[in-house]
C-alpha positions in Angstrom: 80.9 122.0 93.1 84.7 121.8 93.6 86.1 118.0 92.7 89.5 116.7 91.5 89.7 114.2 89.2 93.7 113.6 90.3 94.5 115.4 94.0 98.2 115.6 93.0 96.6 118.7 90.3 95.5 120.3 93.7 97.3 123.8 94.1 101.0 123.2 95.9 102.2 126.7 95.5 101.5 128.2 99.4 101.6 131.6 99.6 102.9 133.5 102.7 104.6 130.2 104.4 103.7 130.2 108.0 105.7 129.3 111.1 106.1 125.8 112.2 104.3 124.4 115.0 105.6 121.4 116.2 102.4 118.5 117.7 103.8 115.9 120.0 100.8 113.7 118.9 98.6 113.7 116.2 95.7 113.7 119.1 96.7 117.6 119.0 95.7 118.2 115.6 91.7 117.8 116.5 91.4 120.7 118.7 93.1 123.4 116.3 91.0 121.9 113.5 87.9 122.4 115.5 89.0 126.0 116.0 90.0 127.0 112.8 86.8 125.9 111.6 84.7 128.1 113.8 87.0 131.0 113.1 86.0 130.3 109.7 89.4 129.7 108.5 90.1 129.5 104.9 93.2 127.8 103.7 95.7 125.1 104.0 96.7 122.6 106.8 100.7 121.5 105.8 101.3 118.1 107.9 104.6 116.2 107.9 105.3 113.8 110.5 104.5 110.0 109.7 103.7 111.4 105.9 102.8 114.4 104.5 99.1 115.9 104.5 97.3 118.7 103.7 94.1 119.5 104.7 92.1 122.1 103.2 89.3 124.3 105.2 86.8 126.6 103.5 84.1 128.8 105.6 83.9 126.8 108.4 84.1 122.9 106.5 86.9 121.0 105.1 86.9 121.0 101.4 89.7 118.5 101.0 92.1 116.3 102.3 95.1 114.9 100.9 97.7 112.4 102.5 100.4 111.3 100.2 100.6 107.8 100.4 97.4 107.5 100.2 96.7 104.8 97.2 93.9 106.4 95.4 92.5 109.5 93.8 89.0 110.6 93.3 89.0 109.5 89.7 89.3 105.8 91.1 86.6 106.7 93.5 84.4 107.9 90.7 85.1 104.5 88.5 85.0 102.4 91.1 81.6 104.0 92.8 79.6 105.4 89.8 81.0 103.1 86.7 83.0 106.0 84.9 85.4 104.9 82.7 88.5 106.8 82.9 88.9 108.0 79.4 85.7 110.0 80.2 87.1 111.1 83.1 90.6 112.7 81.1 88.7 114.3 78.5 86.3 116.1 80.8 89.6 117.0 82.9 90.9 118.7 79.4 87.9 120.4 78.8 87.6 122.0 82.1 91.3 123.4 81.5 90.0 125.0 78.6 86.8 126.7 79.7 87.9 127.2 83.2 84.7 125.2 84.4 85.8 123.2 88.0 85.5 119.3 87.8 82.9 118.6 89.9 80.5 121.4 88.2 81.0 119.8 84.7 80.1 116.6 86.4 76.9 117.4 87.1 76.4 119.7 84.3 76.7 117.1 81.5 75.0 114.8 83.6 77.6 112.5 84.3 76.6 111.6 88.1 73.4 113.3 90.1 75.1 115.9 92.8 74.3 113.3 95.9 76.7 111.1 94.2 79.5 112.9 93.6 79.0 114.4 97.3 78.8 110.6 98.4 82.0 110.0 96.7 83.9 113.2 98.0 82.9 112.3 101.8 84.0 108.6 101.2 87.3 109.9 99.6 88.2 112.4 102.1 86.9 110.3 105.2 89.5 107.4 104.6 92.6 110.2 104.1 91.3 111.8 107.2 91.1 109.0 109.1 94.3 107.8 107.4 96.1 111.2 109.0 94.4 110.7 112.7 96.0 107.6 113.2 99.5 108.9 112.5 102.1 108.3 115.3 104.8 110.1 116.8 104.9 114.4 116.6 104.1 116.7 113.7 105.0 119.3 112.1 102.2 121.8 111.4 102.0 125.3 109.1 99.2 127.2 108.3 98.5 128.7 105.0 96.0 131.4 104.4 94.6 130.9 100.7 92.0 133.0 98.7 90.3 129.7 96.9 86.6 129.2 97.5 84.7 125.8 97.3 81.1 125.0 96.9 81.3 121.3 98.3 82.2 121.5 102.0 81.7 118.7 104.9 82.1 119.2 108.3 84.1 117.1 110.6 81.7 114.9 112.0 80.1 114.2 108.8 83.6 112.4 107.6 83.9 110.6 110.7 80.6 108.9 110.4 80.5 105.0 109.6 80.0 104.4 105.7 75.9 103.8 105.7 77.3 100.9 103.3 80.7 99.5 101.5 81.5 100.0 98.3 81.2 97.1 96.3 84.7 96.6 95.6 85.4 97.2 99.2 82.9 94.3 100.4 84.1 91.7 97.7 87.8 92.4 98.8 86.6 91.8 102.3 84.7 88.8 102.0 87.9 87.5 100.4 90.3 88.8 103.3 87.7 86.8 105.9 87.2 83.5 103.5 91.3 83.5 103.1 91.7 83.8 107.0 89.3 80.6 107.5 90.8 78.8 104.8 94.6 79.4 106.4 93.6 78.9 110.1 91.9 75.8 111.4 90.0 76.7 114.5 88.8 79.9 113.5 85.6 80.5 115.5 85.7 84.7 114.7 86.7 86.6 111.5 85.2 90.3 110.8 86.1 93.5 109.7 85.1 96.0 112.8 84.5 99.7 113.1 87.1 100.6 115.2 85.3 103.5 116.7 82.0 101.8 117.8 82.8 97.7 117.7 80.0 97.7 114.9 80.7 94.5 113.5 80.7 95.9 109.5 80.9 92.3 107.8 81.1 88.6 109.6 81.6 85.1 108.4 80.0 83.7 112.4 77.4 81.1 112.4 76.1 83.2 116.0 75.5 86.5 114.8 75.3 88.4 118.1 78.2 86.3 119.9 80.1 88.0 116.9 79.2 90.9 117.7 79.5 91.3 121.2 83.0 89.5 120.8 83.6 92.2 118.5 82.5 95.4 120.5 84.6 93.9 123.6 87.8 93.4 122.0 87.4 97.5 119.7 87.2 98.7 123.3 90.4 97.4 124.6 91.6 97.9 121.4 90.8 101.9 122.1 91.7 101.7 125.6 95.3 100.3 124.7 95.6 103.1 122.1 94.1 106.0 124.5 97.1 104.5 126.9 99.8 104.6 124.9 100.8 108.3 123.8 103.4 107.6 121.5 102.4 105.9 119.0 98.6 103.2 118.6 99.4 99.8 118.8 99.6 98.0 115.6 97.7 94.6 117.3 96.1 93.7 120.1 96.4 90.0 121.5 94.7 88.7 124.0 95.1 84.9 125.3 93.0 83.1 127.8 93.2 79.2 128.2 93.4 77.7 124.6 91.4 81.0 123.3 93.0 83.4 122.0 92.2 86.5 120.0 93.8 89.7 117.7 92.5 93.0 116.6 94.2 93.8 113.8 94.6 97.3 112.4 93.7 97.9 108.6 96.7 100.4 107.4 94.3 101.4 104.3 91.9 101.7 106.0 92.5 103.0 109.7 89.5 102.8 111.1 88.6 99.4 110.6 89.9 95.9 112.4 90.3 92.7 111.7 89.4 91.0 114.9 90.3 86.7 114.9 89.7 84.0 117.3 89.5 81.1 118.1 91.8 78.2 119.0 94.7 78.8 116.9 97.8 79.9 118.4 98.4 83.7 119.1 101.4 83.1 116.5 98.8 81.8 113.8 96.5 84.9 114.1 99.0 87.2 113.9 100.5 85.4 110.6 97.4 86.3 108.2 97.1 89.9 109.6 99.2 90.9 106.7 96.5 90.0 104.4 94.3 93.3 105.9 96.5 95.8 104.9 96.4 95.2 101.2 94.2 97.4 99.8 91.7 96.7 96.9 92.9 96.1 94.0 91.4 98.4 91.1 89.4 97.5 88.2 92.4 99.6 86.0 95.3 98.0 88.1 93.5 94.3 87.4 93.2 95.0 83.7 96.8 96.4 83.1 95.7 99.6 82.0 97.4 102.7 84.4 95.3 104.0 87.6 
């Protein structure tokens, strides 16, 4: 099983440097990656336009993905999922240079995590970068790069766009704390959840009427994808709506692209939109907290 414990040590020397292909929208990447995966395309995806990316397809499944501004690497995954502690993590890294074994093989070899668990925290680490690099705006640059390395560990497209079947546990405490802040800083709050953009699934609530929440929620994800299906540029960052003294805003996560926070209530538009910020700060890490380096 193919893992890395840091995705900067994935290989960035690209053989045979292919000619440019310039996307007007993101939107264009999905086709080609359905395509190169059912010509069985093995290699690398170079993206620059609103970052960089690469994305790396093996046999007809993505292996990896990497978007560099991305805030974590799969050793944080690891320690934040499974409880390994980082020093652990290094030493196994230095072995594996040593006796050629990949990552993810040692792993499960020494019996460090069972091989649904690591898979579990591969899908969840690439899912977020991948959805990270769909919601890109504005054109992209594209190159293909043909490369000989083979991977055990693959997941196919739909697989990483599923919903999570269940947070992480630092996820859901920092999100219980982004809700419980936005009720504390907004008198007349009557909705605050974190919403799978895709579907409107309502993923956690702080409501008193649990499916008023929830079809509040569903309603205002579909405009929100109907604005963004509308507007080819770029996606709209929020989405307000106002009606008599309601008003409502669906709100984006940037690390996490996929979700929203969706508010309402009886504040003013201007109010809603001021604790949006809070969303896109991402969790903060056990190693970060403690003053020890990520």
């Amino acid at each position: 099983m193919t893992a890395l414990l840091d995705d900067l040590a994935a290989p960035r020397t690209l053989v045979a440097l292919a000619q440019s292909e310039t996307l007007c929208t993101i939107d264009e990447l999905w086709p080609r990656l359905e395509q190169r995966l059912a010509e069985g395309f093995s290699g690398e995806l170079e993206l620059r336009g609103e970052g960089g990316a690469r994305v790396c397809l093996y046999d007809g499944g993505v292996a990896w993905v990497r978007c560099d501004d991305h805030p974590y690497h799969l050793g944080d995954v690891l320690r934040q999922e499974l409880g390994l502690p980082e020093p652990l993590l290094r030493e196994l890294v230095e072995r594996c240079k040593l006796d050629g074994r990949r990552f993810g093989e040692a792993l499960v070899e020494e019996a460090l995590v069972e091989p649904h668990e690591l898979r579990d925290c591969l899908r969840r680490h690439i899912a977020a970068q991948l959805w990270r690099l769909l919601h890109w705006s504005g054109s992209v640059v594209l190159r293909e790069h043909p490369r000989p390395h083979r991977y055990a560990m693959t997941f196919e497209l739909d697989e990483l766009l599923e919903p999570l079947e269940a947070l992480p546990a630092v996820e859901l405490e920092h999100l219980q704390a982004l809700l419980h802040g936005c009720r504390e800083r907004l008198v007349g709050v009557r909705l605050a959840a974190v919403v799978e953009a895709s579907t409107g699934e309502v993923l956690l609530g702080t409501g008193d009427d649990i499916e008023l929440e929830a079809v509040q929620a569903l309603c205002c994800a579909g405009l929100h994808r109907l604005a963004a299906n509308r507007i080819a540029s770029t996606a709209p960052v929020d989405l307000m709506l106002d009606h008599g003294d309601m008003c409502m805003v669906a709100h984006r996560m940037a690390w996490r692209p996929q979700w929203l926070l969706v508010l309402g209530g009886t504040c003013t538009l201007g109010r809603l939109l001021s604790v949006t910020p809070l969303a896109d700060l991402p969790p903060l890490l056990p190693s970060a907290a403690d003053g020890r380096d990520p």
